[in-house]
Structure formats: structure tokens, C-alpha cells
mmCIF file of the N, C-alpha and C atoms, coordinates in Angstrom:
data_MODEL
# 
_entry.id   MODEL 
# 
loop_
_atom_site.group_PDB 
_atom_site.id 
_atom_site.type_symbol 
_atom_site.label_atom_id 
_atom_site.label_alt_id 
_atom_site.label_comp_id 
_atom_site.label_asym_id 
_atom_site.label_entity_id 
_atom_site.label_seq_id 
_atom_site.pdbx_PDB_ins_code 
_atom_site.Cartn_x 
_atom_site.Cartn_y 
_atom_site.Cartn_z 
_atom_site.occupancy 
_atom_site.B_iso_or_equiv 
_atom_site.pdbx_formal_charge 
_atom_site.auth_seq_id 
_atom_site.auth_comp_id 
_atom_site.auth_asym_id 
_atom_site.auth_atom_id 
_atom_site.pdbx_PDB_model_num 
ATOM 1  N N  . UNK A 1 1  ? -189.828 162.559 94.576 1.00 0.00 ? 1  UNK A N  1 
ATOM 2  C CA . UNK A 1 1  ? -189.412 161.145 94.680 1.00 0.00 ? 1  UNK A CA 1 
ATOM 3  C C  . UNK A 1 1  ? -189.351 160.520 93.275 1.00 0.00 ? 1  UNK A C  1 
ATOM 4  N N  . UNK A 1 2  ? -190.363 160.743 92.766 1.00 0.00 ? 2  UNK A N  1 
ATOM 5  C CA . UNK A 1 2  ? -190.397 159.642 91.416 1.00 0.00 ? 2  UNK A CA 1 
ATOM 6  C C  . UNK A 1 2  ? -188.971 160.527 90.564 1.00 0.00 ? 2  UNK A C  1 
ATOM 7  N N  . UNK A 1 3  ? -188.739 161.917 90.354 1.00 0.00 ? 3  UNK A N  1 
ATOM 8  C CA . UNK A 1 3  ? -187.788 162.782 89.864 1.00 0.00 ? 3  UNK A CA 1 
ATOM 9  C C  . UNK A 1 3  ? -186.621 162.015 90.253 1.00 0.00 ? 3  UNK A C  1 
ATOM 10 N N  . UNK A 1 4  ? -186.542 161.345 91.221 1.00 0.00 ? 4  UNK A N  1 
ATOM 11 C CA . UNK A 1 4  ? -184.951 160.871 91.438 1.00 0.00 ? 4  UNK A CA 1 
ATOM 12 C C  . UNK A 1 4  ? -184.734 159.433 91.242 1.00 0.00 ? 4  UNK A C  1 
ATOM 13 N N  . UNK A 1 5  ? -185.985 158.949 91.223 1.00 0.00 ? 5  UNK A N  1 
ATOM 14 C CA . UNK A 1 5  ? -186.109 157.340 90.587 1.00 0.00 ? 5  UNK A CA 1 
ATOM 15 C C  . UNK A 1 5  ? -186.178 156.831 89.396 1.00 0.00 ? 5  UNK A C  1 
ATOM 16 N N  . UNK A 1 6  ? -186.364 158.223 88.995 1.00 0.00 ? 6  UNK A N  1 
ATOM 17 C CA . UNK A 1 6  ? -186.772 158.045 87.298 1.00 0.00 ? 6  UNK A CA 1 
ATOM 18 C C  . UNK A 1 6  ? -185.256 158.184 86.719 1.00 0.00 ? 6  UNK A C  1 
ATOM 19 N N  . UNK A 1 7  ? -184.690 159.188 86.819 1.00 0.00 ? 7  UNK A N  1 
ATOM 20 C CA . UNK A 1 7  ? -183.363 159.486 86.967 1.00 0.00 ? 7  UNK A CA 1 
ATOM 21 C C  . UNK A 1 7  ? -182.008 159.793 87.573 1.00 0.00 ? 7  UNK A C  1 
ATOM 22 N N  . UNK A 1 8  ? -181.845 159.808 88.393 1.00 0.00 ? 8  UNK A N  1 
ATOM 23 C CA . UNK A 1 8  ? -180.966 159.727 89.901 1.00 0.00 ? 8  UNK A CA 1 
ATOM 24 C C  . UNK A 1 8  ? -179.666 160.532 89.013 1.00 0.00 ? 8  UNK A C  1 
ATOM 25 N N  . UNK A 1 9  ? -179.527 161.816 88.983 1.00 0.00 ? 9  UNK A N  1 
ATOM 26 C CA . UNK A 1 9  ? -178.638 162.329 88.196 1.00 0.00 ? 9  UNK A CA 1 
ATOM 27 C C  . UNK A 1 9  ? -177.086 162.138 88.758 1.00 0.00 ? 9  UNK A C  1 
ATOM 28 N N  . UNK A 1 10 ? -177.393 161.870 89.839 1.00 0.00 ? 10 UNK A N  1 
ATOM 29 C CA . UNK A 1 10 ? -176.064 161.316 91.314 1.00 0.00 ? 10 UNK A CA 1 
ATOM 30 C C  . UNK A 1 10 ? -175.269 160.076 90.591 1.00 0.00 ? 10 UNK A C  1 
ATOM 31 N N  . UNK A 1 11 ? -176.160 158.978 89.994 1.00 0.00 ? 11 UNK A N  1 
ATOM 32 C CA . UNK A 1 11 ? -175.743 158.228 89.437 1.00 0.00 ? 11 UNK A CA 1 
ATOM 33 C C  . UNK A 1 11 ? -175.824 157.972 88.075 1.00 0.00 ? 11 UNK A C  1 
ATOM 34 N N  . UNK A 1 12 ? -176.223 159.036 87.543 1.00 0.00 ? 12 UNK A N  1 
ATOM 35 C CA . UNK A 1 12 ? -175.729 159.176 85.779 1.00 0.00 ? 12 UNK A CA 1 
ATOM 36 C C  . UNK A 1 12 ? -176.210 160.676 85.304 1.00 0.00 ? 12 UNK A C  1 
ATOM 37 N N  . UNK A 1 13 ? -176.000 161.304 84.311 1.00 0.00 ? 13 UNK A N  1 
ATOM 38 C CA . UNK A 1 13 ? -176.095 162.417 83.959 1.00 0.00 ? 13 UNK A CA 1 
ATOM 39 C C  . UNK A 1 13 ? -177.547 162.450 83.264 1.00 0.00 ? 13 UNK A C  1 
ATOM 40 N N  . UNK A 1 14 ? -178.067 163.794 83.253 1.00 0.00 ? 14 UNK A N  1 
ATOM 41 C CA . UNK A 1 14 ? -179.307 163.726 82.506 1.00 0.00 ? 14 UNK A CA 1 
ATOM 42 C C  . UNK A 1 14 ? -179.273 162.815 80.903 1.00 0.00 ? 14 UNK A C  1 
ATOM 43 N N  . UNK A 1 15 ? -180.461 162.609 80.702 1.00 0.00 ? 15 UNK A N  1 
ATOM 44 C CA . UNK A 1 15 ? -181.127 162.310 79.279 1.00 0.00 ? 15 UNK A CA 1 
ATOM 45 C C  . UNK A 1 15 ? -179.832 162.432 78.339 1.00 0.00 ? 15 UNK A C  1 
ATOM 46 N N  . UNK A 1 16 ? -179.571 164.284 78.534 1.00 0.00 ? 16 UNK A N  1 
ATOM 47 C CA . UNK A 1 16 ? -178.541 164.818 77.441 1.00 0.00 ? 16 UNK A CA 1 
ATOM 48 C C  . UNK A 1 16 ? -177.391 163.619 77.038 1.00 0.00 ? 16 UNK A C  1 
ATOM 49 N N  . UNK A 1 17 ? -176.912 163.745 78.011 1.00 0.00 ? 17 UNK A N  1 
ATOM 50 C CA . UNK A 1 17 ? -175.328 162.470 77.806 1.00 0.00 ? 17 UNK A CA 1 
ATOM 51 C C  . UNK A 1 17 ? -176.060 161.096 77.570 1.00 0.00 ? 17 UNK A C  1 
ATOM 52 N N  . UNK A 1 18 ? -177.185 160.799 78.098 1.00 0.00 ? 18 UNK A N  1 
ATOM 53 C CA . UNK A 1 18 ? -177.645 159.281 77.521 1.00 0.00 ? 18 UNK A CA 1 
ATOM 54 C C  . UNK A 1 18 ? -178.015 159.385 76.110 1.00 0.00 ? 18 UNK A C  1 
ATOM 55 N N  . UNK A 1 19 ? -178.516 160.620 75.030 1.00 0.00 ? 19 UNK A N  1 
ATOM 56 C CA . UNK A 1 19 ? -178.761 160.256 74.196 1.00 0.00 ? 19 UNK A CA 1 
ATOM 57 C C  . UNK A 1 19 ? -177.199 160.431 73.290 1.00 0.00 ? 19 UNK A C  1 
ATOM 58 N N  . UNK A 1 20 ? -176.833 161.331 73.774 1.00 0.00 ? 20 UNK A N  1 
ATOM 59 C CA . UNK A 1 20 ? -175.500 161.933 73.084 1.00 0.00 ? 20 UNK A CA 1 
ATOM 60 C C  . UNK A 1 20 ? -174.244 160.887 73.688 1.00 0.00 ? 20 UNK A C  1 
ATOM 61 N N  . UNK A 1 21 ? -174.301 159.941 74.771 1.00 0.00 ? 21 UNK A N  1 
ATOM 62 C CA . UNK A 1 21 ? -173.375 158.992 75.012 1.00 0.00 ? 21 UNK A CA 1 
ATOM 63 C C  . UNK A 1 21 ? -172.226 159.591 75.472 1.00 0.00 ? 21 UNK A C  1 
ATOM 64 N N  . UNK A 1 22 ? -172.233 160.586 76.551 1.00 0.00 ? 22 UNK A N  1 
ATOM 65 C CA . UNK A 1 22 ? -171.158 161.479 76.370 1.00 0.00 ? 22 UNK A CA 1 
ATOM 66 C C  . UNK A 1 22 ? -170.100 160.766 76.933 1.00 0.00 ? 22 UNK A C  1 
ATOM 67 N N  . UNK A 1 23 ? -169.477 159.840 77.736 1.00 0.00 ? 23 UNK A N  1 
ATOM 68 C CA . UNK A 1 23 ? -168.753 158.745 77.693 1.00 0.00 ? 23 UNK A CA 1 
ATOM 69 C C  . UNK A 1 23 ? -168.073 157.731 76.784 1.00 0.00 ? 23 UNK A C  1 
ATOM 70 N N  . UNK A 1 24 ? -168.890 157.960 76.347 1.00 0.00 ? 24 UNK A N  1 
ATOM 71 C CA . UNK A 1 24 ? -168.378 157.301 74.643 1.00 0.00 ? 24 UNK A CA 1 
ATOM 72 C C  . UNK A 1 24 ? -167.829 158.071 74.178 1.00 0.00 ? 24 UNK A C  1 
ATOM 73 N N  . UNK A 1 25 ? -168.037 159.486 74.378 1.00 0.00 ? 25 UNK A N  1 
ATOM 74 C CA . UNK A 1 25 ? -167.446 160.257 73.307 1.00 0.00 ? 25 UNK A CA 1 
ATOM 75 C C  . UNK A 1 25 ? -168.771 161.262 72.356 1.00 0.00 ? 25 UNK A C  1 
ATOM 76 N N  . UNK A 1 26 ? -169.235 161.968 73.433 1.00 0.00 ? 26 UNK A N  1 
ATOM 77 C CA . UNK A 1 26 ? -170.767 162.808 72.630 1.00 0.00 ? 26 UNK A CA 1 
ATOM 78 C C  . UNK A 1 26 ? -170.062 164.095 72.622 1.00 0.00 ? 26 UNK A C  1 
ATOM 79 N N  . UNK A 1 27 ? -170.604 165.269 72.761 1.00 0.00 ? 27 UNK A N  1 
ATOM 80 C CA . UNK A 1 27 ? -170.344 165.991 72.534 1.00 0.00 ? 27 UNK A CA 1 
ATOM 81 C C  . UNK A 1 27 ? -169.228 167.393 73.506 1.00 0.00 ? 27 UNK A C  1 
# 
């Protein structure tokens, strides 16, 4: 539970693309 509240990968991608912004344009 807390694994999917903490991050809900359904509704955004891991850590990776949040630090790397991969929407913006990461890697």
C-alpha cells in the first residue's frame, strides 16, 4: 500500500524520469 501511495507508477513514472524530467526532454 504505502509502495503505491508513495509513488503510483500508473500515474507517473519512477523517481528515474522525475529526476531526469523525461518529459521535458531527459534522457
Amino acid at each position: 500500500r504505502l509502495s503505491k501511495a508513495q509513488a503510483p507508477v500508473s500515474s507517473a513514472p519512477p523517481r528515474c524520469a522525475r529526476n531526469s524530467s523525461s518529459r521535458s526532454g531527459g534522457p
